[in-house]
ROROLO-726363 format. One record per atom (N, C-alpha, C): residue in one letter; x, z, y. Coordinates in steps of 0.02 Angstrom, whole numbers, plus 32768, in hexadecimal, padded with zeros to 4 digits. Atoms other than C-alpha are relative to their C-alpha. Example, Ala and Ser with C-alpha at 12.3 -4.5 7.8 and 13.67 -1.06 7.14 Angstrom:
<sites>
A802D80007FC5 A826781867F1F A802D8000803C S7FD67FFD7FC5 S82AC81657FCB S7FD980258037 
</sites>
This chain:
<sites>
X802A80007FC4 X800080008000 X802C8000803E X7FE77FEE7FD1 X80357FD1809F X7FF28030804C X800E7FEB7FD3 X804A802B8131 X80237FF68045 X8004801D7FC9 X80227FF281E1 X80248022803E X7FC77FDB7FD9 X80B2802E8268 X7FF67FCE803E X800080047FC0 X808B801B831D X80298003801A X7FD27FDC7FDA X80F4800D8399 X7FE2800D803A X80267FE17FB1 X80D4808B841E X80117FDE8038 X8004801C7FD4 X80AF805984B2 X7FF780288052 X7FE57FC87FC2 X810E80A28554 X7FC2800D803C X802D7FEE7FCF X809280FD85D6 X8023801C802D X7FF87FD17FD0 X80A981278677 X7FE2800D8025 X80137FAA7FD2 X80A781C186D4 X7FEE7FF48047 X802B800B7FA6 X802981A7876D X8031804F8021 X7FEB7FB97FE1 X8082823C87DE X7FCC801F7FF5 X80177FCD8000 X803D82E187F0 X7FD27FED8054 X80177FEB7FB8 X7FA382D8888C X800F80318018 X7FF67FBF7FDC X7FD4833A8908 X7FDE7FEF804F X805980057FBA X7F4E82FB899F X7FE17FCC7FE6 X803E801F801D X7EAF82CD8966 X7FCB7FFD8044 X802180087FC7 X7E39828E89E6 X7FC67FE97FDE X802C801D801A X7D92827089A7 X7FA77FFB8031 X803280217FE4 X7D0C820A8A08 X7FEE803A805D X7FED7FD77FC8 X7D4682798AA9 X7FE67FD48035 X802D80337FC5 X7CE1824A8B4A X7FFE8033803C X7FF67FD07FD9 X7CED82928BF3 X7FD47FE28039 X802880177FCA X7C6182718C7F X80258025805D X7FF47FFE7FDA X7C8E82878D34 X7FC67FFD802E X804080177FFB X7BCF82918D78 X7FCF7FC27FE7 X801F80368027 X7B9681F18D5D X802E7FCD7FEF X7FDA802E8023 X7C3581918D44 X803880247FB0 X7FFD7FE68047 X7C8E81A78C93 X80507FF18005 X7FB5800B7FEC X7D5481B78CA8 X80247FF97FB4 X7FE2800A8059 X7D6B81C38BCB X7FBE7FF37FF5 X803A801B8019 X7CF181638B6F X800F7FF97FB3 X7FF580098042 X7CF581958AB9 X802B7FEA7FCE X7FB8800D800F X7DA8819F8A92 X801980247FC3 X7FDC80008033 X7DDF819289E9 X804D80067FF4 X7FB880108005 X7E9B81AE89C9 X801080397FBB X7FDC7FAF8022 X7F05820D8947 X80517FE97FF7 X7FAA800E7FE3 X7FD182138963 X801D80287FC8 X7FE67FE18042 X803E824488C0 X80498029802A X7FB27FC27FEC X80CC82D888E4 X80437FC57FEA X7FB780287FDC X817682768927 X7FE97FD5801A X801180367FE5 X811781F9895D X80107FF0804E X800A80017FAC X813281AC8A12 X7FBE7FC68004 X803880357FFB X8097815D8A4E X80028003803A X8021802A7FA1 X806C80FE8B0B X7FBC7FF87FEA X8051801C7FFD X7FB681118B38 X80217FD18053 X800B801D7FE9 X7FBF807E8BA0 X7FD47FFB801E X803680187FE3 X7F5E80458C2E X8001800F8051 X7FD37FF17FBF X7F59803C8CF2 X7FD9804D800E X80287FD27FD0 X7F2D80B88D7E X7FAA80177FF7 X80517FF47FF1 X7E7F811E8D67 X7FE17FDC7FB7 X802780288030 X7E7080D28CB2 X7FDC804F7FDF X80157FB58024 X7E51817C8C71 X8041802A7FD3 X7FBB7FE68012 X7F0881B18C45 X7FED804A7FFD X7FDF7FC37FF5 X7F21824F8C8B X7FBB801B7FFA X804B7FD98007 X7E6C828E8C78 X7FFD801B7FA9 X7FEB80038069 X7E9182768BA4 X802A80377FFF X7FE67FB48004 X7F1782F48BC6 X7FF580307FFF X800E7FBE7FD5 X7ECA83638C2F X7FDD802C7FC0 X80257FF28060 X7E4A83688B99 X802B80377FC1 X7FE67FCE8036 X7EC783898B12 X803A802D8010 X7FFA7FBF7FE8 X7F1884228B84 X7FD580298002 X804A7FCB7FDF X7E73846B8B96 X7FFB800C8038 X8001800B7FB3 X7E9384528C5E X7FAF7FEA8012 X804580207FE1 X7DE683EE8C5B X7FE67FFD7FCB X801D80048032 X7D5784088BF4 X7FEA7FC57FE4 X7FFA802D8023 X7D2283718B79 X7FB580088017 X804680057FE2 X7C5C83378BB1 X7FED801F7FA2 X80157FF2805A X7C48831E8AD5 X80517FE67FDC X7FDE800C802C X7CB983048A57 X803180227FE8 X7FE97FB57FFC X7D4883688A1F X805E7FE67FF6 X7FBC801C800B X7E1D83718A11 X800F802A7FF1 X7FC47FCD8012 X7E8D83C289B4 X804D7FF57FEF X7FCE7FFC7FD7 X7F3D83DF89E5 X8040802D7FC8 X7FFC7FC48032 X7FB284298957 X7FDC80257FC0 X80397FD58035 X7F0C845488F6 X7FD7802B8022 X801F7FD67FDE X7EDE84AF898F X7FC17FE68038 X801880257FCF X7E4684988A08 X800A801E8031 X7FEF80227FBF X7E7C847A8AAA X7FD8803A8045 X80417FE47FCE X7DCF84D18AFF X800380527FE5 X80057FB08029 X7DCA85678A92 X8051802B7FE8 X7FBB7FDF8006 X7E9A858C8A64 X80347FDB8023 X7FD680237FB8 X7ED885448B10 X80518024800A X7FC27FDE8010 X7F6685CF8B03 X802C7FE17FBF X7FDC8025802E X7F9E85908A6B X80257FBD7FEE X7FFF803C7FFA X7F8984EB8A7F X804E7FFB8033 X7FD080137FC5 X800784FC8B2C X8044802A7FE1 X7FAB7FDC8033 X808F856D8AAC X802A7FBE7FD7 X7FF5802E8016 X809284D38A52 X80167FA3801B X800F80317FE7 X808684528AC6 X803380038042 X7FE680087FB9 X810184138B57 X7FF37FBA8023 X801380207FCC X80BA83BD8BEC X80237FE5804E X7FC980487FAD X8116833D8C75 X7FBC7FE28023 X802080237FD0 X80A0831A8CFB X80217FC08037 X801480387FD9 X80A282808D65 X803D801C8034 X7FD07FDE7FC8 X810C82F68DF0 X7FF3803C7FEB X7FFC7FB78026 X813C83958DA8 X8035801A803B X7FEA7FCE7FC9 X8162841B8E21 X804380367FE5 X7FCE7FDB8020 X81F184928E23 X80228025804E X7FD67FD47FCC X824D851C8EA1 X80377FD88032 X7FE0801F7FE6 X829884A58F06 X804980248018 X7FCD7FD37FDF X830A853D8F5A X801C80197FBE X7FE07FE1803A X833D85658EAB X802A7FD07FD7 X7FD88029801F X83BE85238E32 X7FDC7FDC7FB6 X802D801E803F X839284B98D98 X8005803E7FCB X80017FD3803B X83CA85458D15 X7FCE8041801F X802D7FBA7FFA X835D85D08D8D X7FB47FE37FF5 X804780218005 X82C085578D83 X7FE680027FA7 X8012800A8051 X82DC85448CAE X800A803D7FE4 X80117FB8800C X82E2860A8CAC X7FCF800D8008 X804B7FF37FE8 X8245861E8D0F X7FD77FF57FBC X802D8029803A X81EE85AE8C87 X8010802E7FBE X7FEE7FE98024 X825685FC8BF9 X7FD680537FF4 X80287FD07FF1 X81F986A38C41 X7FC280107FEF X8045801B7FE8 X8161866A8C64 X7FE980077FA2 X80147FFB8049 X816B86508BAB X800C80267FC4 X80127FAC8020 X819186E98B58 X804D7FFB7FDA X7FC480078023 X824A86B08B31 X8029802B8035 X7FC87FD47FDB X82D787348B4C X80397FDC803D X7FDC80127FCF X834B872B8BCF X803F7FD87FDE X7FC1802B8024 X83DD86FF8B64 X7FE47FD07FD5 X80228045801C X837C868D8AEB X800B7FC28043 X801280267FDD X833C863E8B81 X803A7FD68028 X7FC180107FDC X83E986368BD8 X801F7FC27FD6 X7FF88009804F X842585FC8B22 X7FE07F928011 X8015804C7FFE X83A985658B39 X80017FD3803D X800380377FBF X83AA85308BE9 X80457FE18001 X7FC4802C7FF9 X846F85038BDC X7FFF7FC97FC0 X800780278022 X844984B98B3E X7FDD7FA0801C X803E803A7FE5 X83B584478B86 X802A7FD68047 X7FDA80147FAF X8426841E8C2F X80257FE37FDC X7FC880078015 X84AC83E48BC3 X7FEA7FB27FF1 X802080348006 X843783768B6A X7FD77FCC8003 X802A80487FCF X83D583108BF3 X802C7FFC8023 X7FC180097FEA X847983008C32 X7FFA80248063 X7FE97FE37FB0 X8477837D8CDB X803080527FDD X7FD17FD6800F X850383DE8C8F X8017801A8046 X7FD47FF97FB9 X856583D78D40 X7FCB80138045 X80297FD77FDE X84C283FE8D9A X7FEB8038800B X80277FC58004 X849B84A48D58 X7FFB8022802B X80027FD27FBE X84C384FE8DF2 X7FD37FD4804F X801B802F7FBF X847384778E68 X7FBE80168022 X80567FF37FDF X83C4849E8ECE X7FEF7FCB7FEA X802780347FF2 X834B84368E9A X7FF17FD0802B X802180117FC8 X831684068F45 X80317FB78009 X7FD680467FF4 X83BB83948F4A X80137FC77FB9 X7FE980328020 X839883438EA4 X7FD97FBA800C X801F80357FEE X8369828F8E8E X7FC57FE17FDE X804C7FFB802E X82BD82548E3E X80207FEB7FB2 X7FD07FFF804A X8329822E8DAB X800B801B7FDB X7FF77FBB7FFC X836482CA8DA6 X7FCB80357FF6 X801D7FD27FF4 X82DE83268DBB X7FC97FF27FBC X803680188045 X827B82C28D1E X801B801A7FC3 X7FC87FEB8039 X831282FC8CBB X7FF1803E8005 X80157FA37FED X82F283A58CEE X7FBA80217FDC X80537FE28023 X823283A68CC6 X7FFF7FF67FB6 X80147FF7803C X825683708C22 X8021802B7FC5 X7FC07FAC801A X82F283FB8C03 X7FAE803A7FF1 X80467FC17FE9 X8241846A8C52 X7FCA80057FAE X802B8001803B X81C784388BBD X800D800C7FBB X7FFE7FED8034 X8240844B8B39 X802980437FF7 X7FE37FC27FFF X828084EA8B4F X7FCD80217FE3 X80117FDB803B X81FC85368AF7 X7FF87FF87FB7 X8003802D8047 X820F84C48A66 X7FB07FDD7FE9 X804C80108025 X8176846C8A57 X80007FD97FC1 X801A802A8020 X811E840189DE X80027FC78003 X801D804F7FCA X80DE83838A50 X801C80078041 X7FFC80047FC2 X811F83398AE7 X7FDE7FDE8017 X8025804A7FCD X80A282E78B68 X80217FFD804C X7FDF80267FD0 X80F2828A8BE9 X7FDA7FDC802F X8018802F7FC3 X8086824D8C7E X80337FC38024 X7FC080227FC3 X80E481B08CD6 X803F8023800B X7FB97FD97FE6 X818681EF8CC2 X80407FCD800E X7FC4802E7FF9 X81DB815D8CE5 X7FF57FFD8069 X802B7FFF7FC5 X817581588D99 X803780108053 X7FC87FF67FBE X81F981368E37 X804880037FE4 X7FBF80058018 X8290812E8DC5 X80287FCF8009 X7FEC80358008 X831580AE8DD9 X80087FDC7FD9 X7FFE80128029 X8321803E8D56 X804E80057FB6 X7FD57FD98033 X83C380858D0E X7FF380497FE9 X7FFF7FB28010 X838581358D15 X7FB680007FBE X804180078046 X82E180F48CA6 X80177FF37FBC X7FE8801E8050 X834A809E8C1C X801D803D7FED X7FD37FBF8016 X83B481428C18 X7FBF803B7FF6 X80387FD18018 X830481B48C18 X7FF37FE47FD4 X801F801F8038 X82C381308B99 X803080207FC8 X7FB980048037 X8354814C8B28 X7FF0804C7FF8 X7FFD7FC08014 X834E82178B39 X7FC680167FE2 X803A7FF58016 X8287821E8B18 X800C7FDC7FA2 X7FE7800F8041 X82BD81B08A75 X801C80287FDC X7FC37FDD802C X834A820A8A3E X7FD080567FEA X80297FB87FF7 X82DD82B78A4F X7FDA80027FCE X802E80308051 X825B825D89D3 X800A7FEB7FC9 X7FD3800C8048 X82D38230894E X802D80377FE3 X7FC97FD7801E X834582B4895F X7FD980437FE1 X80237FCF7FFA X82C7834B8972 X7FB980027FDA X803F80308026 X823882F1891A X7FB5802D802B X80307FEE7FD5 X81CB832789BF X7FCE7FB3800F X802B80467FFC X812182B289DB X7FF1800F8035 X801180097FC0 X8117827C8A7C X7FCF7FBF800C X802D80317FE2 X808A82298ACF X80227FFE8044 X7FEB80107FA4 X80B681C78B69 X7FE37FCD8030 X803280207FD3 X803481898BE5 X803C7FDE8030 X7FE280287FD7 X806D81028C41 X7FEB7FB28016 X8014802F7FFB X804980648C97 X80357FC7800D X7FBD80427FE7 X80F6800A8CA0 X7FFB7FE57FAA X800B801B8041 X80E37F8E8C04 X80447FF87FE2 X7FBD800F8010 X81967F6C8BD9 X8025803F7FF0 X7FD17FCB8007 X81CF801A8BD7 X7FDA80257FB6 X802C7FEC8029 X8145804A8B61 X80097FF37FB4 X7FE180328028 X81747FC38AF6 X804780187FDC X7FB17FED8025 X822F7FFF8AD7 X7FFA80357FD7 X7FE07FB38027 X821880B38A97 X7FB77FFE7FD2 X80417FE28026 X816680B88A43 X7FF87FD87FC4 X800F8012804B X813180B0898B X7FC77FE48004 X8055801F7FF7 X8088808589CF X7FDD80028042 X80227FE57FBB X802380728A6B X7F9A7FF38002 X8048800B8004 X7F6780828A94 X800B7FE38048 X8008802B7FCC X7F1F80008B14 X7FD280368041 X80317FE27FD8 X7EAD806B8B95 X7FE67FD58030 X802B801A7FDF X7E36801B8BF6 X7FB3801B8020 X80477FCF7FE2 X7DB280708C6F X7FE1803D7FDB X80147FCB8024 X7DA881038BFD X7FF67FF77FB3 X800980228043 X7DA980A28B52 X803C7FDC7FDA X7FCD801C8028 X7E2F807C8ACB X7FF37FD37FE1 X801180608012 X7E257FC38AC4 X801F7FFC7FC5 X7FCF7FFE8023 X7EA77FC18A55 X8049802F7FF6 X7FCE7FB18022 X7F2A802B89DD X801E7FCC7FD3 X7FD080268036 X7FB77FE88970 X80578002801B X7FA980197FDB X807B7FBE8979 X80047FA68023 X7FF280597FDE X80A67F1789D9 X7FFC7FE57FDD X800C80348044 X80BA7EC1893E X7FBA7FDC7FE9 X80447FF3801F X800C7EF288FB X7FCD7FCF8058 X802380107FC2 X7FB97ED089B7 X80157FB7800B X7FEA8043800F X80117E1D89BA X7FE47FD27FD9 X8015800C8034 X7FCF7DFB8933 X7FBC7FE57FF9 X806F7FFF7FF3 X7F067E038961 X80077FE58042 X800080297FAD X7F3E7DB78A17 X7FDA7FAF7FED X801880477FFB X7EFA7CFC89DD X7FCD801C7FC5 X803F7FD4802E X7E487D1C898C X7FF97FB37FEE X8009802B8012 X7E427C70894B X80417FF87FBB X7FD47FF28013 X7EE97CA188E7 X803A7FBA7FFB X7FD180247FEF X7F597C1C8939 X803C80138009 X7FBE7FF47FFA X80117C1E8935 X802F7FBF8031 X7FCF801D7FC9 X808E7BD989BD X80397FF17FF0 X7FBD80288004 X81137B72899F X80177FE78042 X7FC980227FD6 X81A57B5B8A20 X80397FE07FF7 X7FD280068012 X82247AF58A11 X80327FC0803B X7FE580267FD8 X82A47A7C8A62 X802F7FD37FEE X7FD080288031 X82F979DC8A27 X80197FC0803D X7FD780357FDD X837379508A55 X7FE07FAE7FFB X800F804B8035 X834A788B8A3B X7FA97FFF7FF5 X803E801F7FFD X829578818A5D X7FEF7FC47FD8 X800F804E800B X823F77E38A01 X7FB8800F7FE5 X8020801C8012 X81B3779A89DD X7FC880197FB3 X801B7FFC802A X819777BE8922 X800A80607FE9 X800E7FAF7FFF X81BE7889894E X7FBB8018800D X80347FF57FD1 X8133789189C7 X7FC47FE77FDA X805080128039 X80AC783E893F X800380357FDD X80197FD68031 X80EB78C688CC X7FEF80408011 X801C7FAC7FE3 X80C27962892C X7FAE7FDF7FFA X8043801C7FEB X802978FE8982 X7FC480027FC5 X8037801C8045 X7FD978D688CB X800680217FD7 X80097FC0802B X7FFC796C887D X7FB680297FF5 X80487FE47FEE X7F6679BA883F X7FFA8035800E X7FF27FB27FE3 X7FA17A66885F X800B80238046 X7FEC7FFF7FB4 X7FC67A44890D X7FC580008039 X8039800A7FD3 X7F2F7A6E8971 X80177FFB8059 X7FF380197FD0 X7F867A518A19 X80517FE88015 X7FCA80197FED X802279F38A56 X801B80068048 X7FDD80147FC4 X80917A248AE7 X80457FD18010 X7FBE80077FF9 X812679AF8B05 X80067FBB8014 X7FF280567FDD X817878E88B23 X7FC87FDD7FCA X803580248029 X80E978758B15 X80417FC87FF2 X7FD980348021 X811B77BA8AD0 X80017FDC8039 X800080277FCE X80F5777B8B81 X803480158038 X7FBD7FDF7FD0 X819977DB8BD3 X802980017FDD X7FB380018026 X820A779F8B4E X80257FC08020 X7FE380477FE9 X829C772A8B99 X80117FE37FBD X7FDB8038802C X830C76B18B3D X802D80547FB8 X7FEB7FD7802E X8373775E8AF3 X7FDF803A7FFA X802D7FB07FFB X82E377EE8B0C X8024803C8026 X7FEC7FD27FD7 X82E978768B63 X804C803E7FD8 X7FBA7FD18019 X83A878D38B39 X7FE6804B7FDA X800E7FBF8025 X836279878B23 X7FAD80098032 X80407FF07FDC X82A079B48B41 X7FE3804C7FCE X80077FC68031 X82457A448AFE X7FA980007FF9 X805680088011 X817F7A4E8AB9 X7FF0804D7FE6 X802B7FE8801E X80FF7AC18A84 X7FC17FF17FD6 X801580098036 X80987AC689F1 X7FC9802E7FFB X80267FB6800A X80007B3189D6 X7FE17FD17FB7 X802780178043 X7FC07B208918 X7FE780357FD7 X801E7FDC8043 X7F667B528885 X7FFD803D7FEB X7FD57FCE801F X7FE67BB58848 X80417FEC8001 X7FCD80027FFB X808C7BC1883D X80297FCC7FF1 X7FDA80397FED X80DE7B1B8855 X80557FEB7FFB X7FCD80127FEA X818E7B3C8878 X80217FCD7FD4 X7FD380218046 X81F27AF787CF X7FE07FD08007 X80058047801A X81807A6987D1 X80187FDA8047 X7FF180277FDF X81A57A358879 X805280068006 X7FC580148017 X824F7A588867 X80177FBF7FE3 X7FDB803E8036 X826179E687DD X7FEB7FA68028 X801380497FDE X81F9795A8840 X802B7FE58032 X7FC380187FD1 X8279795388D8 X80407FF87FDD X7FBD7FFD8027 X831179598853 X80067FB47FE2 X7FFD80438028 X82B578B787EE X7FFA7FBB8035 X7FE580397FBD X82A6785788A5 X802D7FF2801A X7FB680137FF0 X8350785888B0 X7FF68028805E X7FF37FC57FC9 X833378DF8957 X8024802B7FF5 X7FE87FC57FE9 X838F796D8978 X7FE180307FFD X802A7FBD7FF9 X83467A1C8956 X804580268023 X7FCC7FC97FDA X838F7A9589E5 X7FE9804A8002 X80237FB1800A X83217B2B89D6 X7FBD7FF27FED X80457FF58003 X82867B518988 X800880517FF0 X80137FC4800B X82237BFA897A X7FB47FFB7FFB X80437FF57FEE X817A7C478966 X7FEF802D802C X800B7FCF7FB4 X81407C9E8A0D X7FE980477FEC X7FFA7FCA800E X81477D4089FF X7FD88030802E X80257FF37FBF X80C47D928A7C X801880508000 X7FEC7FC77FEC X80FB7E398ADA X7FD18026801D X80457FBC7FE3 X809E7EDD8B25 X7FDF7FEE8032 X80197FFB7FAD X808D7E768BB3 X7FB97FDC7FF1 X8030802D800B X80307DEF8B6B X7FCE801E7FCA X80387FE28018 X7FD47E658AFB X7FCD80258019 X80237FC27FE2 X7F977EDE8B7C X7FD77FCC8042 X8023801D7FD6 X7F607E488BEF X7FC77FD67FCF X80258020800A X7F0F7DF78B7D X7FBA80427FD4 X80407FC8801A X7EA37E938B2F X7FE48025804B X80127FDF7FB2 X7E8F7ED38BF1 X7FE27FDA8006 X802B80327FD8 X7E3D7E358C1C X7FB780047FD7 X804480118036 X7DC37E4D8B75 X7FE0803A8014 X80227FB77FD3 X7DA77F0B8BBA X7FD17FED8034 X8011802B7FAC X7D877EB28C5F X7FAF7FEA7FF8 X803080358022 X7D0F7E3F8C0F X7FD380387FDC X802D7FD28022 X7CB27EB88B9F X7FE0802C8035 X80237FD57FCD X7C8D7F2A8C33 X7FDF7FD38036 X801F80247FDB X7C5C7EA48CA0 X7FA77FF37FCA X803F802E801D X7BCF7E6D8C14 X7FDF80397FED X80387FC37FF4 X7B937F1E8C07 X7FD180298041 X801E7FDA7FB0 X7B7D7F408CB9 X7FB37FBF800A X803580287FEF X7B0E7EA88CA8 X7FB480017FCF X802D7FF0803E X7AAA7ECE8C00 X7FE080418020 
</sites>
């Protein structure tokens, strides 16, 4: 008798939730600033809630601090709710506002004592961690400095020494890139990373700069007027950007002719043609030109091979690769659109 031997078959490990947001809604008299906001964020995770000014960012926070009560629905934070173990929740939890305040007349290590205080950590512990934390958002050589004369750079580095000095869980990050120069963002980008891999802390990070969002996050949610249009990694969101499930071919070749330009043209996979028609070919075609392709499906290898058997030149091809920018404009515009056709229904 025989017997039948499987081979197992590898599973993986969704993270551990550690903020659960479930169908969370927040009224403002009669306008609605969260509109039934689904989310749940796995421990190390970094996530961007995306979206501009007034989408309902910082109101979602406020929420899961227990700062602002929830109209219906509910969040939990750690395992904790938010409304009912708000203490707990803020032991666990470190918070970067938008512009985070601080003793201006005081030095950076007397500002990350205060806090250290504030939070029930000894003097030497606390001492213990603030040179630690200075060391490692790099204001080693500041410690003695006043605040008042650092630079907004500086001072972002500071708030986020501030939040982890009690060791949290979670870090939320309002706009913390917000007035930075663009070297002092790639160098915050980089330390919020490193913090997340090294520390395996899950940071959420509201923000509306698309490109920065893009570099450090495992995932971002879209926000739109109080509503999570969309959730996924770039990959995944790329992916659902053409609802007809068309793929983009770019490419660029030498030696133009005649019997190239029939074989894109008459392809049946090729539902549109950008590039040298047959009526702008000279005596030797155009030297180097470059086309677009939108098809079926995935095209490249065959058109490859078609400019190789015309005796053309292949100088680059690819398949377009769409970015946060072009994902977040093109689901903003469907937000756009969806709320326009409800205000009219």
């Amino acid at each position: 008798m025989e017997t039948a031997i499987q081979e197992a078959v590898p599973v993986t490990k969704q993270p551990e939730p550690i903020i659960e947001l479930k169908r969370l809604t927040k009224h403002y008299d009669s306008q609605v600033a969260v509109n039934g906001l689904n989310l749940t964020i796995g421990r190390g995770e970094v996530f961007g809630l995306l979206g501009p000014n007034g989408a309902g960012k910082t109101t979602t926070i406020l929420m899961m601090l227990g700062l602002t009560e929830p109209t219906s629905g509910s969040a939990r934070i750690c395992g904790l709710d938010p409304m009912r173990q708000a203490l707990q929740v803020k032991r666990r939890v470190g918070y970067m506002p938008d512009d985070i305040g601080f003793y201006e007349d005081r030095t950076a290590i007397d500002n990350l004592m205060l806090t250290a205080r504030l939070n029930r950590i000894s003097n030497a512990e606390g001492w213990s961690r603030a040179q630690e934390l200075l060391d490692l958002v790099g204001l080693r050589d500041a410690i003695n400095k006043k605040v008042g004369a650092f630079s907004r750079g500086m001072r972002q580095r500071l708030g986020i020494a501030d939040v982890l000095i009690k060791r949290p869980e979670v870090v939320i990050l309002d706009e913390p890139t917000l007035g930075i120069d663009p070297e002092g963002v790639r160098e915050l980008l980089k330390l919020i990373s490193d913090l997340s891999r090294q520390q395996k802390i899950t940071v959420l990070l509201s923000s509306h700069h698309l490109h920065q969002v893009q570099q450090i996050c495992d995932r971002v949610g879209l926000f739109v007027r109080g509503e999570l249009i969309a959730c996924g990694d770039i990959e995944s969101l790329a992916n659902q950007l053409d609802d007809e499930g068309t793929v983009t071919v770019e490419l660029e070749a030498e030696g133009w002719n005649e019997e190239l330009i029939r074989k894109l043209t008459d392809h049946g996979g090729v539902i549109t043609y950008r590039g040298p028609q047959v009526a702008d070919l000279d005596s030797g075609g155009p030297a180097t030109a470059p086309a677009t392709l939108v098809c079926s499906r995935d095209l490249s290898s065959e058109v490859a091979l078609a400019i190789i058997q015309s005796g053309a030149r292949l100088k680059t091809i690819s398949r377009k690769q769409y970015g946060l920018d072009d994902i977040y404009h093109r689901y903003f515009e469907g937000g756009e659109r969806g709320e326009r056709n409800r205000s009219k229904s």
